[in-house]
C-alpha positions as CSV (number, residue, x, y, z in Angstrom):
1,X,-10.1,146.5,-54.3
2,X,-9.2,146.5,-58.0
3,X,-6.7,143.0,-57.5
4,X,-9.6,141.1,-55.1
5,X,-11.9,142.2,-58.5
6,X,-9.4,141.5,-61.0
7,X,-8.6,137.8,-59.1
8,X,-12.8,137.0,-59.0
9,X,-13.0,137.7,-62.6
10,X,-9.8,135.3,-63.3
11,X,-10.9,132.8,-61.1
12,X,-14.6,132.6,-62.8
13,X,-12.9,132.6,-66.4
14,X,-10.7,129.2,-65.8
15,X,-14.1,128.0,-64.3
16,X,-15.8,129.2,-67.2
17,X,-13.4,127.7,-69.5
18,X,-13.1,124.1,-67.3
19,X,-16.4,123.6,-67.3
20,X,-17.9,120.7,-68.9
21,X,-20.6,120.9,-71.2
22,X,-23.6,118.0,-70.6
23,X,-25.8,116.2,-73.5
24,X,-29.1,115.3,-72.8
25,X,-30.9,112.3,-75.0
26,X,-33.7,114.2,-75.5
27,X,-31.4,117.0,-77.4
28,X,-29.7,114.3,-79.2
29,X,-33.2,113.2,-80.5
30,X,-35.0,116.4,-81.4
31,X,-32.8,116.6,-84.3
32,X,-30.9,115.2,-87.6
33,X,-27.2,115.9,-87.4
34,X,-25.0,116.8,-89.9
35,X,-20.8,115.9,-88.9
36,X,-19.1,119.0,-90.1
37,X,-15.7,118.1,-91.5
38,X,-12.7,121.3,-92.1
39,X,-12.7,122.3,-95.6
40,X,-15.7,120.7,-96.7
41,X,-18.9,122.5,-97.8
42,X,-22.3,121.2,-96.7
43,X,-23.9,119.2,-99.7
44,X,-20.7,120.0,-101.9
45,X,-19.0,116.4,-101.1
46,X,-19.5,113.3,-98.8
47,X,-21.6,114.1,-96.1
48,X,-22.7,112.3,-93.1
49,X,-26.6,112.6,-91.5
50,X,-27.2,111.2,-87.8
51,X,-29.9,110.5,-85.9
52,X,-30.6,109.0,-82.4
53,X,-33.1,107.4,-80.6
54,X,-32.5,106.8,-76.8
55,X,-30.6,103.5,-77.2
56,X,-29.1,104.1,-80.8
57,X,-27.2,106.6,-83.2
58,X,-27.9,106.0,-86.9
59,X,-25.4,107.4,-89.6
60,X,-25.9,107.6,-93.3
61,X,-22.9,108.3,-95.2
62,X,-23.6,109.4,-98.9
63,X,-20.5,108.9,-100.9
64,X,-20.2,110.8,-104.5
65,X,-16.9,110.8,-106.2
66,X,-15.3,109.7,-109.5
67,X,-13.4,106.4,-109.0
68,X,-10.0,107.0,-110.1
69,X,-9.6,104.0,-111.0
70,X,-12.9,102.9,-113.0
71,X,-13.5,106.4,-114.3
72,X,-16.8,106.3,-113.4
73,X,-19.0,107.9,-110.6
74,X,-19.5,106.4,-107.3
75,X,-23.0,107.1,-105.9
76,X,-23.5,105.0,-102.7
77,X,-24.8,105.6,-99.2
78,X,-23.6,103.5,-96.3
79,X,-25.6,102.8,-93.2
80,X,-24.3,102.1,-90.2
81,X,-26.1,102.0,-86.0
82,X,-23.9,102.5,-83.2
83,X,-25.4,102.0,-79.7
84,X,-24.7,104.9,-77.4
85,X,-24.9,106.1,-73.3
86,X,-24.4,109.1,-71.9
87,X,-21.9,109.0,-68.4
88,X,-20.3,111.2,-66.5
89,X,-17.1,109.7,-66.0
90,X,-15.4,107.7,-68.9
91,X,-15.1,103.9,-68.3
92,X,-12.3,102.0,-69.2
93,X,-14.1,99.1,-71.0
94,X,-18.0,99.6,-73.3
95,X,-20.4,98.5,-70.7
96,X,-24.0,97.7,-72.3
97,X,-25.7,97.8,-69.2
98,X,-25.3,101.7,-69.3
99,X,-27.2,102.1,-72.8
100,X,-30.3,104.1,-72.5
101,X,-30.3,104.4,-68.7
102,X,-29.1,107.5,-67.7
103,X,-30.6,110.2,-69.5
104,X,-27.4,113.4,-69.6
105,X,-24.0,113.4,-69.1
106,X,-20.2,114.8,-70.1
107,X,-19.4,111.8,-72.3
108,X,-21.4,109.7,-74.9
109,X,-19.8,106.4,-75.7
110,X,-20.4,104.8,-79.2
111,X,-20.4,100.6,-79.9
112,X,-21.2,99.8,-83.3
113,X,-24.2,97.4,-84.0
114,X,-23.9,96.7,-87.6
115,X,-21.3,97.5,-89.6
116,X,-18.6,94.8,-90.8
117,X,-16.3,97.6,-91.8
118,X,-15.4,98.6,-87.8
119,X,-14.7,96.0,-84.8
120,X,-17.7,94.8,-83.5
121,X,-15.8,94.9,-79.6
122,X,-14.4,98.4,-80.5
123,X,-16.7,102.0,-78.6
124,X,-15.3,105.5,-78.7
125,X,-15.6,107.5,-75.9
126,X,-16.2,111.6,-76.7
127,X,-16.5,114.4,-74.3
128,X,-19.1,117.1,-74.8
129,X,-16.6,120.0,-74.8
130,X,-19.4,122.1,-76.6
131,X,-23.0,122.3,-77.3
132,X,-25.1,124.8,-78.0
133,X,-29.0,125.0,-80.3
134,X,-27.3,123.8,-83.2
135,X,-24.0,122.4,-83.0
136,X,-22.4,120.0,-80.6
137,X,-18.8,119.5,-80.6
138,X,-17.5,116.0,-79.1
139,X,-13.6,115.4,-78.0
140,X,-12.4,111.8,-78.5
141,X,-11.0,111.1,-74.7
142,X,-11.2,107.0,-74.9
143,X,-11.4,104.0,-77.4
144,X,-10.9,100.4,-78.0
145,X,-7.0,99.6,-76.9
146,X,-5.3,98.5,-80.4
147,X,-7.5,100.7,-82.5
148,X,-5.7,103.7,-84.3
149,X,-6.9,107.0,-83.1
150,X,-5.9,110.4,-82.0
151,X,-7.2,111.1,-78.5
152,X,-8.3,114.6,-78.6
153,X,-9.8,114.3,-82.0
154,X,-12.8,116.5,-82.7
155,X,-16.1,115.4,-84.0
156,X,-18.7,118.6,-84.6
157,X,-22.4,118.1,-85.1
158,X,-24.4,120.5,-86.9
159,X,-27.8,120.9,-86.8
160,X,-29.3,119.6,-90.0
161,X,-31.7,122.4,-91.9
């Protein structure tokens, strides 16, 4: 009796700890995000603020440092809009027919719209490998062939206050 328990509770911990987590766009939206980055306290240094709509992802990136360079203080924030769409399954190629149609999903892919700084054919493909109230955590799984990334990269949202 104690093995057939001991083999249900093993069995429901590696399905526990498979298990995918899902996104819904109207989670994404009821928020501002903060990207958390190791070592980095929240208003201390550069810090990243997202937003999304159902079709789009808006990031704000406030940069505050002394040039090293120049000697003087740099003081600039950078705006950049990605299209996104929730799957689940990752695709090999961005598809923009899948943008603000399905409304959950494992992944979220991201295509930027305006920046001149990042390829405007290049997407990133995260999975959701954790979400709860007020953090997500996203796991780079796919991107644009010839880019330089590191699949299994993580990317964790925080809740803005």
């Amino acid at each position: 009796m104690n093995k057939i328990l001991a083999i249900l509770i093993f069995v429901f911990c590696i399905q526990t700890m498979n298990a995918q987590t899902t996104l819904s766009i109207n989670f994404l939206k009821s928020n501002k995000w903060m990207i958390i980055k190791d070592g980095i306290e929240d208003g201390k240094k550069d810090t990243t603020v997202i937003s999304f709509d159902s079709k789009k992802m808006y990031t704000s990136t406030h940069y505050h440092f002394l040039h090293p360079v120049r000697k003087e203080v740099v003081d600039k924030t950078i705006k950049i809009d990605h299209v996104y769409y929730l799957s689940d399954a990752i695709y090999g190629n961005y598809d923009a027919t899948k943008v603000g149609k399905a409304t959950s999903g494992k992944y979220i892919t991201f295509h930027n719209v305006t920046s001149s700084y990042e390829d405007p054919n290049g997407y990133s493909t995260f999975e959701v490998t954790r979400s709860s109230n007020s953090e997500i955590v996203l796991t780079l799984c796919s991107f644009t062939s010839g880019e330089i990334d590191q699949i299994g990269r993580k990317l964790t949202l925080k809740k803005k206050q």
